[in-house]
VOPAKE-956946 format. One record per residue (C-alpha): residue in three letters; x, z, y; residue number from 0. Coordinates in nm, 2 decimals, decimal comma. Layout:
N
Ala  X  Z  Y  NUM;
...
//
This chain:
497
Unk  -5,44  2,70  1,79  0;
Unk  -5,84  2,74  1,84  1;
Unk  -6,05  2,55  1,60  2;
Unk  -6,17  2,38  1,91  3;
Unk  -5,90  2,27  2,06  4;
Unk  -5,94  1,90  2,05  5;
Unk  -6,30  2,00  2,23  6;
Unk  -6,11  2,17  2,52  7;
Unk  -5,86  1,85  2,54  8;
Unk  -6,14  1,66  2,58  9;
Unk  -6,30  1,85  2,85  10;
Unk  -5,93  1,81  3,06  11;
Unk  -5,98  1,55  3,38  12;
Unk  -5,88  1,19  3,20  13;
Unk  -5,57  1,16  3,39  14;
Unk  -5,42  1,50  3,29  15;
Unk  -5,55  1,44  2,90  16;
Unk  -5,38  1,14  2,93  17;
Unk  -5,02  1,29  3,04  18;
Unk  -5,06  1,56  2,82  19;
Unk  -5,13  1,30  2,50  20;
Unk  -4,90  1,00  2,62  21;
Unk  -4,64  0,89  2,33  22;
Unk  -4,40  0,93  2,62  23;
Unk  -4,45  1,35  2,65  24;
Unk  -4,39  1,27  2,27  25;
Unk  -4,07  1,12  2,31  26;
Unk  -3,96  1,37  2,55  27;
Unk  -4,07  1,62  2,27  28;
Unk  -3,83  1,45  2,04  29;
Unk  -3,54  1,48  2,26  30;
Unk  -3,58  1,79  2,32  31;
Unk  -3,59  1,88  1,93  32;
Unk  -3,29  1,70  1,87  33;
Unk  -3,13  1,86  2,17  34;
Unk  -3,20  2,20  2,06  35;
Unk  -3,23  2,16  1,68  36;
Unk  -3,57  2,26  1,65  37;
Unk  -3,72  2,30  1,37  38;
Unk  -4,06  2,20  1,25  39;
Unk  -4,18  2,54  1,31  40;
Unk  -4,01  2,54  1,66  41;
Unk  -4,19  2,21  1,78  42;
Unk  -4,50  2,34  1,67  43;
Unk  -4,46  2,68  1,93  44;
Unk  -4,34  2,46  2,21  45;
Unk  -4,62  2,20  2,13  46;
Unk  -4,85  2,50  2,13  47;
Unk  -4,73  2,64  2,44  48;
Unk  -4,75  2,32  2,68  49;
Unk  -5,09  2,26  2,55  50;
Unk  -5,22  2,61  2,65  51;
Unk  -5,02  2,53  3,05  52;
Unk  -5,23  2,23  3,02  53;
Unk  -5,56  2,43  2,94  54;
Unk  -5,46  2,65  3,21  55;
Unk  -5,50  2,97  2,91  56;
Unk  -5,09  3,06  2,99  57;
Unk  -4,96  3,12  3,31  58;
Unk  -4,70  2,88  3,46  59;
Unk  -4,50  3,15  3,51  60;
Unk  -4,51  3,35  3,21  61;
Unk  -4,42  3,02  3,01  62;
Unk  -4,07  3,18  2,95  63;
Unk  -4,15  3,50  2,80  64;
Unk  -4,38  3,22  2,55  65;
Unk  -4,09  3,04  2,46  66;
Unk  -3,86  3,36  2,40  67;
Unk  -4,12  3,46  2,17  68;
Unk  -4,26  3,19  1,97  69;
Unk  -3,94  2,94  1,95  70;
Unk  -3,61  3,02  1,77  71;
Unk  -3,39  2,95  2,03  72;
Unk  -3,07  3,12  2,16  73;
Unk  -3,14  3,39  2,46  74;
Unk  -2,94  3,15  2,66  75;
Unk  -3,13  2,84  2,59  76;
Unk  -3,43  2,98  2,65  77;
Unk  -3,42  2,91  3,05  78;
Unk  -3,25  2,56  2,99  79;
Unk  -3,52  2,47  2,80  80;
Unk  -3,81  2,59  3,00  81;
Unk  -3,67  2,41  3,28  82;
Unk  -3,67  2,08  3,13  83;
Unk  -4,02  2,14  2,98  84;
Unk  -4,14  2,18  3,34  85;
Unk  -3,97  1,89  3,50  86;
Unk  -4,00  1,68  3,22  87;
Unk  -4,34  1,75  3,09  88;
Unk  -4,57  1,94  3,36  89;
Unk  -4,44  1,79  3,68  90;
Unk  -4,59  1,53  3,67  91;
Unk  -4,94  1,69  3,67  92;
Unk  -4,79  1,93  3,94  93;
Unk  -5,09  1,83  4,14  94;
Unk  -5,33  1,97  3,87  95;
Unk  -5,13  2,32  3,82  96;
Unk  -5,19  2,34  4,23  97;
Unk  -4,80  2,30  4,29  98;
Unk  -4,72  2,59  4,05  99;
Unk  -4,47  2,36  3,88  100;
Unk  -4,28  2,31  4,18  101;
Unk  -4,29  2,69  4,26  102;
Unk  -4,18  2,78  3,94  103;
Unk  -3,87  2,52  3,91  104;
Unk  -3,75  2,65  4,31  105;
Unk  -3,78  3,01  4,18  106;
Unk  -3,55  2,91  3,85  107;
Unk  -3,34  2,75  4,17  108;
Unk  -3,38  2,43  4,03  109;
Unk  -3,48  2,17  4,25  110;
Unk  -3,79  1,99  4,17  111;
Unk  -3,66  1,64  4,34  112;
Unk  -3,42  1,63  4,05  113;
Unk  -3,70  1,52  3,82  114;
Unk  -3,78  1,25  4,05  115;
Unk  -3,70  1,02  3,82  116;
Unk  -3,81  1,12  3,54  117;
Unk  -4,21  1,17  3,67  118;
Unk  -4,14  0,84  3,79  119;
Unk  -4,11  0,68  3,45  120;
Unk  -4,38  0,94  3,33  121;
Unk  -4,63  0,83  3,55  122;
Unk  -4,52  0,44  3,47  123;
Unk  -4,53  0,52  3,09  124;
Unk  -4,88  0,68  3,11  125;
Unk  -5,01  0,40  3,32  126;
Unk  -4,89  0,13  3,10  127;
Unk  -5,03  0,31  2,79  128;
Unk  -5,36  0,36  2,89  129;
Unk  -5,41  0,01  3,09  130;
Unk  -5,79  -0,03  2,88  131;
Unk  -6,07  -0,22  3,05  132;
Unk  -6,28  0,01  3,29  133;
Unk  -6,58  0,02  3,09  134;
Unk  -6,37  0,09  2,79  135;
Unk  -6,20  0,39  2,95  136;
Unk  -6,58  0,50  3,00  137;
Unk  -6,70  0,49  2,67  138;
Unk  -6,72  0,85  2,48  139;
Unk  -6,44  0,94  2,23  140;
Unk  -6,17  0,66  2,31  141;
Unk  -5,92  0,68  2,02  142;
Unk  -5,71  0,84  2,26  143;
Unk  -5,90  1,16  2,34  144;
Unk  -5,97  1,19  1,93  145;
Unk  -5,63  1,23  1,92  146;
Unk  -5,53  1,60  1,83  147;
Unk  -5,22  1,72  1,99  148;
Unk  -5,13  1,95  1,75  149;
Unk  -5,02  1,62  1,58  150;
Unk  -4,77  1,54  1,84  151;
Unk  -4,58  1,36  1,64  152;
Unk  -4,38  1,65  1,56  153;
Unk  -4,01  1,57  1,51  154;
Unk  -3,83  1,56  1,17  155;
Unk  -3,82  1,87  0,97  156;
Unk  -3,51  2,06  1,00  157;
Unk  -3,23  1,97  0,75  158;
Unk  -3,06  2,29  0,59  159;
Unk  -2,99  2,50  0,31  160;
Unk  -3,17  2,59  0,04  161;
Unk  -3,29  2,93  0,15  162;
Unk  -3,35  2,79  0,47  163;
Unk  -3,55  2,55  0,38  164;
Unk  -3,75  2,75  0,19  165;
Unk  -3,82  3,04  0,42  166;
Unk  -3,91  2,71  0,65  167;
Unk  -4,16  2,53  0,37  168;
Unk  -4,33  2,87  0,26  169;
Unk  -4,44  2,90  0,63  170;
Unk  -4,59  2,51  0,63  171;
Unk  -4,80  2,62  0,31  172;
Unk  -4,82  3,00  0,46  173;
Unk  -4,93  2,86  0,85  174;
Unk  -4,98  2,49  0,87  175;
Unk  -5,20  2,41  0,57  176;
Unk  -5,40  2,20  0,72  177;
Unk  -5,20  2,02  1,01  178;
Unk  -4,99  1,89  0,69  179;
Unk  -5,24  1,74  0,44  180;
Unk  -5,42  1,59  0,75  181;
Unk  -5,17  1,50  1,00  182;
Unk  -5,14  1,10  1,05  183;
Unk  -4,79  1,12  1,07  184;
Unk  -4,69  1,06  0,71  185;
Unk  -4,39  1,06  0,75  186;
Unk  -4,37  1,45  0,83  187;
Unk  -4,59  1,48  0,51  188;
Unk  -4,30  1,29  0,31  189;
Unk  -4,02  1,45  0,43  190;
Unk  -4,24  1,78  0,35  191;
Unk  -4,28  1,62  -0,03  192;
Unk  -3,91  1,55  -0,05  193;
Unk  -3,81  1,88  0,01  194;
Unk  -4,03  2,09  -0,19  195;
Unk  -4,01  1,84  -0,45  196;
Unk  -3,56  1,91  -0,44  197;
Unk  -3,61  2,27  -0,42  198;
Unk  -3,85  2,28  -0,70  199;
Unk  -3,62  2,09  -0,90  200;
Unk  -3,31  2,30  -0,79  201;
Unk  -3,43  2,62  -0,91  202;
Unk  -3,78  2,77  -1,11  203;
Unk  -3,79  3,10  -0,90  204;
Unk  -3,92  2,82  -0,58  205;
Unk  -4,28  2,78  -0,79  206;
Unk  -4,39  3,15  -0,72  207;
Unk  -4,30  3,18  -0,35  208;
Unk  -4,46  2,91  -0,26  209;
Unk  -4,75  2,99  -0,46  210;
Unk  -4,78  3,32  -0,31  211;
Unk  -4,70  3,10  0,06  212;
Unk  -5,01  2,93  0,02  213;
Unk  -5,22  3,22  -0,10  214;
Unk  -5,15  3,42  0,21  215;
Unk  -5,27  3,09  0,43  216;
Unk  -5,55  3,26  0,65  217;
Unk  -5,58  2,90  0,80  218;
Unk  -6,02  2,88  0,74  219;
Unk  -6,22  2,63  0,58  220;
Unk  -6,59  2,62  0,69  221;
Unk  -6,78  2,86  0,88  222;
Unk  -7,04  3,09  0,60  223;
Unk  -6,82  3,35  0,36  224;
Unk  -6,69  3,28  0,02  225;
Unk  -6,97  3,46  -0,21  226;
Unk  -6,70  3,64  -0,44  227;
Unk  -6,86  3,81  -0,77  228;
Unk  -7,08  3,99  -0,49  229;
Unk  -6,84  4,03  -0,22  230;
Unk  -6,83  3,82  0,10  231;
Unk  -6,48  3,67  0,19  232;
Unk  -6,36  3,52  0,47  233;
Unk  -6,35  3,11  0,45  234;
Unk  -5,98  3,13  0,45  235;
Unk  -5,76  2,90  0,24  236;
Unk  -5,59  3,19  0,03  237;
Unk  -5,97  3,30  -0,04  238;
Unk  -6,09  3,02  -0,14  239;
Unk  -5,78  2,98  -0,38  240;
Unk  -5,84  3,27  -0,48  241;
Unk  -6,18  3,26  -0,57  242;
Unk  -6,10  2,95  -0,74  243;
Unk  -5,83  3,08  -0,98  244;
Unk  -6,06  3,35  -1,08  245;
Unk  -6,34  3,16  -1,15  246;
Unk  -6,18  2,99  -1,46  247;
Unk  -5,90  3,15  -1,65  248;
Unk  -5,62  2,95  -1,76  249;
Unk  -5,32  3,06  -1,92  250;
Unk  -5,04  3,02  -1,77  251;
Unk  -4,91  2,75  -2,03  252;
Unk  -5,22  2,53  -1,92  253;
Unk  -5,20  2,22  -1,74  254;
Unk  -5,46  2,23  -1,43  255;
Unk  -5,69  1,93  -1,45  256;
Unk  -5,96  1,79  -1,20  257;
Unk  -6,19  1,91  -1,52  258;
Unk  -6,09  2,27  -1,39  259;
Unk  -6,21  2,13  -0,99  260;
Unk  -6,49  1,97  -1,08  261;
Unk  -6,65  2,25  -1,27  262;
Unk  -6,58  2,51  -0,97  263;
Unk  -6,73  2,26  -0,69  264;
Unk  -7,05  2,21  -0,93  265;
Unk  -7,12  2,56  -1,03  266;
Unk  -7,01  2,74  -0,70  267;
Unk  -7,28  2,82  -0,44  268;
Unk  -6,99  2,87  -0,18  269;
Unk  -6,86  2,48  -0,20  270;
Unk  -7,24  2,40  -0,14  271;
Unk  -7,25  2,52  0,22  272;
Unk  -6,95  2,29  0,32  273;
Unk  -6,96  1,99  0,49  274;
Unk  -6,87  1,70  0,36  275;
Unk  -6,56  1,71  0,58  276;
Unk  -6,43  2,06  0,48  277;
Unk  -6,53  1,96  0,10  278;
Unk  -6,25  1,71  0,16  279;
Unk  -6,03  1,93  0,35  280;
Unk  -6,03  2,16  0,05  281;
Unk  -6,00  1,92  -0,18  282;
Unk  -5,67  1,83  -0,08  283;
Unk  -5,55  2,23  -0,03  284;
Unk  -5,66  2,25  -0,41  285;
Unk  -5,46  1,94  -0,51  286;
Unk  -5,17  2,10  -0,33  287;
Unk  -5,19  2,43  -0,50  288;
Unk  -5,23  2,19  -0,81  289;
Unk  -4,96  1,99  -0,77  290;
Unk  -4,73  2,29  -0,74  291;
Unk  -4,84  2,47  -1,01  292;
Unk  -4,85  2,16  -1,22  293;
Unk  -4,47  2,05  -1,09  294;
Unk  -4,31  2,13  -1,41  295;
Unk  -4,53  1,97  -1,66  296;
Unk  -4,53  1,68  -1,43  297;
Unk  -4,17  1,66  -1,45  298;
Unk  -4,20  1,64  -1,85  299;
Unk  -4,41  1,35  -1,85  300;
Unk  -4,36  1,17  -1,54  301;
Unk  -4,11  1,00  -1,34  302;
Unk  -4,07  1,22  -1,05  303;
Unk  -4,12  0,94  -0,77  304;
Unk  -4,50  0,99  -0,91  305;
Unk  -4,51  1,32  -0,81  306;
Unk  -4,66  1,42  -0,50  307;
Unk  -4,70  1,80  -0,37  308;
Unk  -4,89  1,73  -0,02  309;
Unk  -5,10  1,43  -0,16  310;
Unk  -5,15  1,08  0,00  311;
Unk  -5,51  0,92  -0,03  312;
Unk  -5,48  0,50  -0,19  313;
Unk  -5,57  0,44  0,23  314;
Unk  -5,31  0,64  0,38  315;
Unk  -5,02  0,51  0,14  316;
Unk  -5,14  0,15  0,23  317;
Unk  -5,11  0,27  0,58  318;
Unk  -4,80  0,41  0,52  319;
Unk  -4,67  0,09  0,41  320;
Unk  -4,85  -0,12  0,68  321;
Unk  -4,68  0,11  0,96  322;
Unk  -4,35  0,10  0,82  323;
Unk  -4,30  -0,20  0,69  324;
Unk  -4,10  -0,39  0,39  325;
Unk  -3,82  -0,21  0,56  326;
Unk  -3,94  0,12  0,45  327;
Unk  -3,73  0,34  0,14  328;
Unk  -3,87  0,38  -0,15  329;
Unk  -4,00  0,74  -0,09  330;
Unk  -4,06  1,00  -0,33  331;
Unk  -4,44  0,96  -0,32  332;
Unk  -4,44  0,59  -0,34  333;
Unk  -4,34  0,53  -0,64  334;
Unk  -4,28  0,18  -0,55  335;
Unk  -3,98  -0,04  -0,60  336;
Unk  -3,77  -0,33  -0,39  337;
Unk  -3,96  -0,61  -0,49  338;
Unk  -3,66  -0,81  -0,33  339;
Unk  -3,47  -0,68  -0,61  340;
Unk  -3,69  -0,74  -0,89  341;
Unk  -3,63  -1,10  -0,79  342;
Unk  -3,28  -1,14  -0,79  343;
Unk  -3,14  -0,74  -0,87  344;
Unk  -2,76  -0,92  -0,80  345;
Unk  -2,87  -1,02  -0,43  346;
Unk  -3,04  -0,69  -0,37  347;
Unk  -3,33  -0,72  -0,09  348;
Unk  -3,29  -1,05  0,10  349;
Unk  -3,49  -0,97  0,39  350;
Unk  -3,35  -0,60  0,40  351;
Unk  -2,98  -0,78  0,36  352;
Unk  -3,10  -0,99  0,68  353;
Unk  -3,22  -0,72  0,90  354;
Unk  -2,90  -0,55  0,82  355;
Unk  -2,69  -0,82  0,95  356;
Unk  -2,88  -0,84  1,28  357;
Unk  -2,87  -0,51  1,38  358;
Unk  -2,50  -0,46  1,26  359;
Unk  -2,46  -0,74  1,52  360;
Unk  -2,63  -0,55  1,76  361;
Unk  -2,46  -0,24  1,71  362;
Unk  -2,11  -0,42  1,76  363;
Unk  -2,24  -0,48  2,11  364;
Unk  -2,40  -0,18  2,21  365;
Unk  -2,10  0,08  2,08  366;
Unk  -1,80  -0,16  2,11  367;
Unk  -1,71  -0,02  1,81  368;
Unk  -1,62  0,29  1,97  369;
Unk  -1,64  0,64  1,74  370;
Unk  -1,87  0,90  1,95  371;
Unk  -2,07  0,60  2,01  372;
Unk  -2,11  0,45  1,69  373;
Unk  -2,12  0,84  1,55  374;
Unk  -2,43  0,94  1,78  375;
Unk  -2,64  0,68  1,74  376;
Unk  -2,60  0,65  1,34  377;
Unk  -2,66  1,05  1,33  378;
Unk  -2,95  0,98  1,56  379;
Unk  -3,07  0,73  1,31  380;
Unk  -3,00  0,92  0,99  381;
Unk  -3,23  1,25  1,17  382;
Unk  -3,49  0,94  1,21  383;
Unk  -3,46  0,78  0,86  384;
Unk  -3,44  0,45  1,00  385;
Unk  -3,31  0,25  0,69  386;
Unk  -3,19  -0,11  0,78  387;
Unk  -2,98  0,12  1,12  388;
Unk  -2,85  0,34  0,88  389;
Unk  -2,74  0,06  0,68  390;
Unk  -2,58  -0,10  0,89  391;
Unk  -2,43  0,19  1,10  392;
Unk  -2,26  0,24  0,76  393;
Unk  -2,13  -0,12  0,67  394;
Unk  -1,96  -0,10  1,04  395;
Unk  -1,83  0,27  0,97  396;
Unk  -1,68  0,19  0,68  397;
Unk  -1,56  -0,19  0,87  398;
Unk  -1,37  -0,02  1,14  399;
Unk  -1,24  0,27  0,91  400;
Unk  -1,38  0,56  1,06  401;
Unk  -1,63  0,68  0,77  402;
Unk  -1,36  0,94  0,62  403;
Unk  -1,33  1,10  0,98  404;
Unk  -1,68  1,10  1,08  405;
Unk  -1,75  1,27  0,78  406;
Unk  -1,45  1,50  0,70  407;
Unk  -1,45  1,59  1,12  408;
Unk  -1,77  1,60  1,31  409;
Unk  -1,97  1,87  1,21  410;
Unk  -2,30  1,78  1,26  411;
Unk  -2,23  1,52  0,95  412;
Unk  -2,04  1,80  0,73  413;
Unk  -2,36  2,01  0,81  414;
Unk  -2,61  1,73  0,61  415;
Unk  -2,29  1,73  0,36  416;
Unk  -2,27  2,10  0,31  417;
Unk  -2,64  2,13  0,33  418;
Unk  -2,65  1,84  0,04  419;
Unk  -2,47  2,05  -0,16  420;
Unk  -2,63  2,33  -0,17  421;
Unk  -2,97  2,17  -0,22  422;
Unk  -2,80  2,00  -0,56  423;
Unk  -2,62  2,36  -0,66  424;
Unk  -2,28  2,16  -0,66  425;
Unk  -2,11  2,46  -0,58  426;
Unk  -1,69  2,35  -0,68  427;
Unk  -1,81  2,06  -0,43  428;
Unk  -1,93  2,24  -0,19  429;
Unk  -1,62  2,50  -0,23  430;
Unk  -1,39  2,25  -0,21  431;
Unk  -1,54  2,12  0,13  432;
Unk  -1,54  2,40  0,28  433;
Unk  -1,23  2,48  0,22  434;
Unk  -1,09  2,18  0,42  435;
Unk  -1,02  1,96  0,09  436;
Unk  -0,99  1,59  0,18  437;
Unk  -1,14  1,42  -0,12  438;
Unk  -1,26  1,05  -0,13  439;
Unk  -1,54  1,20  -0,36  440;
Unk  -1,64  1,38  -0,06  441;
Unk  -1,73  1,02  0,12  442;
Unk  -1,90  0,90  -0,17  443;
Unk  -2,16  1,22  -0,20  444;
Unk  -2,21  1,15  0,21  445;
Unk  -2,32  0,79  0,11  446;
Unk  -2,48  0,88  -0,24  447;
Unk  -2,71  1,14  0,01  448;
Unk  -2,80  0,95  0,26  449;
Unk  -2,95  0,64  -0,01  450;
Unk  -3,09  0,82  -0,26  451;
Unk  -3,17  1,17  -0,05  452;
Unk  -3,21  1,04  0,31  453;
Unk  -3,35  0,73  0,21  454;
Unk  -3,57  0,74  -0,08  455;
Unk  -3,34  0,44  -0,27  456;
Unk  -3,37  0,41  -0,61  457;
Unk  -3,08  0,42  -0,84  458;
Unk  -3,05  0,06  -0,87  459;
Unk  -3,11  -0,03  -0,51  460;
Unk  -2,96  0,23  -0,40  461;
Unk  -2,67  0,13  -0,65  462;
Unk  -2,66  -0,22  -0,50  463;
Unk  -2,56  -0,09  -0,14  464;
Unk  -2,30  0,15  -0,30  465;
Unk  -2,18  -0,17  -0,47  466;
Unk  -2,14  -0,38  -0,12  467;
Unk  -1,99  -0,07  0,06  468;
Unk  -1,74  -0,02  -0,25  469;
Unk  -1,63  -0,42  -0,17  470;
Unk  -1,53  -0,31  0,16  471;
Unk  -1,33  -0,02  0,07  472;
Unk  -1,13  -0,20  -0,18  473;
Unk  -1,06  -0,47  0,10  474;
Unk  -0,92  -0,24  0,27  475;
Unk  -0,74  -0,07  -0,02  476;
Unk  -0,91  0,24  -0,09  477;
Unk  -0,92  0,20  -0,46  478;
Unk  -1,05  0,56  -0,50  479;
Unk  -1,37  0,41  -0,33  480;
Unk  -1,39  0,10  -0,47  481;
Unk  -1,60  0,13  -0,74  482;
Unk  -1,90  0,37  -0,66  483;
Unk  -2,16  0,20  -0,84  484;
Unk  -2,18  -0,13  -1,10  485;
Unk  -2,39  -0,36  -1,23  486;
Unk  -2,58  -0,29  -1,58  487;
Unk  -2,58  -0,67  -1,72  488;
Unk  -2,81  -0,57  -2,02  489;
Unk  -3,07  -0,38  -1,82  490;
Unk  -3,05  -0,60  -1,52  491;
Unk  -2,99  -0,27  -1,25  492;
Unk  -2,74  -0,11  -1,04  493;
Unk  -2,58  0,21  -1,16  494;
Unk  -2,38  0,50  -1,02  495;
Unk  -2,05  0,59  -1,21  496;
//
């Protein structure tokens, strides 16, 4: 997208800036990127593409030739989807696009009145949301309009294998530099951590490509060139690298240091004509390239939930933890541990152990205990990384006997299994799975993954909940599953056997 594109959503009339940026648009963008598997990459294009319609700089009706291009999607999706991204997203501003909408849906032989409902709840949503005072709403820059919608609160990253997730990280570093080291949604930039971080640590041959990924960013940083021994560069994020690594050689046994940063921003005339803003901006694209390159001797010296690859700022890890809560995994970045547990390690997390027991409560209402239901709302969770749901959508898995099933039978959960696998190069594992092998071993990894690798957990917390799920299994007399994890009386902590 333009540079200035928060300008041009600014200059939209306020009551089509605020459909376009309403958090319900955003949820609709969520449900359409679990409906269609998107992947990061994929929300992006379609985020992209209804924010030109809105900017009136793509045709209503060229919109599906946009999506065919930019978002991997089957051929046979393609029309599905841009249907529900009119009725669903652009209908409701039908007045704005000059009944072009309308057109487009009757000429797709869709008929517009289906969506009734849903502008409905649009237009409610939007009028909720922004209910501000008048003079409020009048003021310049509202925390609304400063809101960039490439930020969108783009839906989870995409969980797959290795090589996919990969191709799918070296285009983040390669294409979306910036959006990721900036974006609000911290989340996004943890699940981003988590994933480079397990690749990283799955095989050496990652460090290079996405080295090279972040070199070929064209993504710019400032507006005057990059004064290169006597050339003139482009302001581009792989230049500015660039520039930097050849400004002071290190061998490629040397740790990097902020010594090496410091120097470079004090003796180079380029950094100079930056604002204060883009010295910032760069400053975190040079502590990701850092942090990369540094992974390794990080790893010898650190405990890994230290290490960060897209860094966090002390203000947005506070935020972090202020948005999500005492609920909230211990992530990789967070270094951080269950301060419940460090009380009593034996009675894990109180409060966590409370929230679970009220929501497990809840779910016994709302799925009756019933297996699609109780299945598609825990998959929904585990996509979300919702901790005390996922918790408990276990515990009443596991209660009502249906864990090996779920697992062993409905693929969208063998996927994140298979996919698990692959990402830990447990290859006679993942053999064995595919090959149709019922193995109790095969339920454990499903529950080791999603608390220590869809959670965050630490070993002994994440031990703990192994331990409580292991109580239930032998109650119902799976001995094979009874004993998952135990408790380290000497060091006070929860292991896994």
């Amino acid at each position: 997208m333009p540079d200035n594109i928060n300008d041009k959503i600014k200059g939209l009339p306020p009551k089509v800036r605020q459909i376009l940026l309403a958090d319900f648009g955003v949820d609709v963008m969520k449900q359409l990127s679990e409906k269609y598997y998107f992947s990061i990459l994929d929300s992006a294009a379609l985020t992209k593409i209804i924010t030109m319609a809105f900017l009136k700089e793509l045709p209503i009706d060229t919109m599906e030739a946009a999506i065919a291009k930019e978002v991997d999607v089957d051929k046979k999706q393609v029309r599905p989807l841009l249907i529900e991204v009119l009725g669903r997203r652009l209908l409701v501003a039908d007045d704005y696009f000059e009944g072009k909408v309308t057109e487009q849906l009757t000429a797709l032989k869709t008929d517009p009145a289906s969506f009734t409902t849903d502008v409905k709840n649009y237009k409610d949503a939007v009028r909720k949301e922004f209910a501000k005072p008048k003079a409020k709403l009048e003021s310049p820059a509202s925390d609304e309009e400063e809101r960039n919608i490439v930020e969108e609160r783009i839906p989870e990253l995409k969980i797959g294998d290795p090589e996919s997730e990969l191709r799918e990280m070296s285009t983040l570093l390669k294409e979306h530099a910036v959006f990721t080291v900036t974006t609000d949604e911290l989340l996004f930039r943890v699940d981003a951590n988590i994933i480079i971080i397990t690749l990283l640590q799955t095989a050496k041959e990652v460090q290079p490509e996405l080295i090279k990924a972040l070199l070929a960013n064209e993504e710019k940083i400032g507006t005057k060139k990059i004064d290169h021994q006597g050339e003139q560069w482009d302001p581009t994020i792989g230049n500015w690298l660039k520039d930097y690594v050849s400004f002071l050689p290190f061998n490629e046994n040397e740790k990097l240091s902020t010594l090496h940063k410091a120097k470079y921003y004090a003796e180079n005339s380029s950094v100079k004509n930056l604002t204060d803003e883009e010295k910032q901006l760069l400053d975190r694209i040079f502590d990701t390239y850092e942090n990369i390159r540094n992974f390794y001797f990080d790893l010898d010296t650190m405990p890994i939930s230290d290490i960060q690859i897209f860094p966090f700022t002390e203000d947005e890890q506070d935020k972090f933890f202020a948005q999500y809560g005492h609920g909230t995994p211990e992530h990789t970045e967070a270094g951080t541990a269950d301060q419940g547990s460090e009380l009593d390690p034996m009675k894990g997390n109180e409060r966590d152990n409370d929230a679970v027991e009220i929501y497990y409560n809840q779910l016994v209402e709302t799925t009756r205990k019933d297996r699609k239901r109780l299945s598609d709302q825990l998959y929904k969770d585990i996509l979300e990384r919702k901790k005390i749901e996922i918790l408990a959508g276990l515990k009443l898995l596991i209660e009502v006997g249906l864990v090996d099933n779920v697992v062993m039978e409905d693929k969208r959960y063998r996927d994140l299994l298979a996919a698990h696998y692959k990402r830990n190069a447990m290859t006679v594992e993942l053999k064995a799975f595919e090959s149709g092998d019922i193995e109790p071993g095969h339920v454990k990894q499903f529950i080791k993954y999603l608390l220590t690798e869809r959670l965050g957990m630490t070993e002994s917390t994440s031990g703990y909940w192994a331990v409580q799920f292991g109580n239930m299994f032998r109650a119902q007399g799976k001995k094979d599953l009874a004993q998952m994890a135990y408790f380290d009386m000497p060091n006070k902590e929860f292991k896994w056997l």
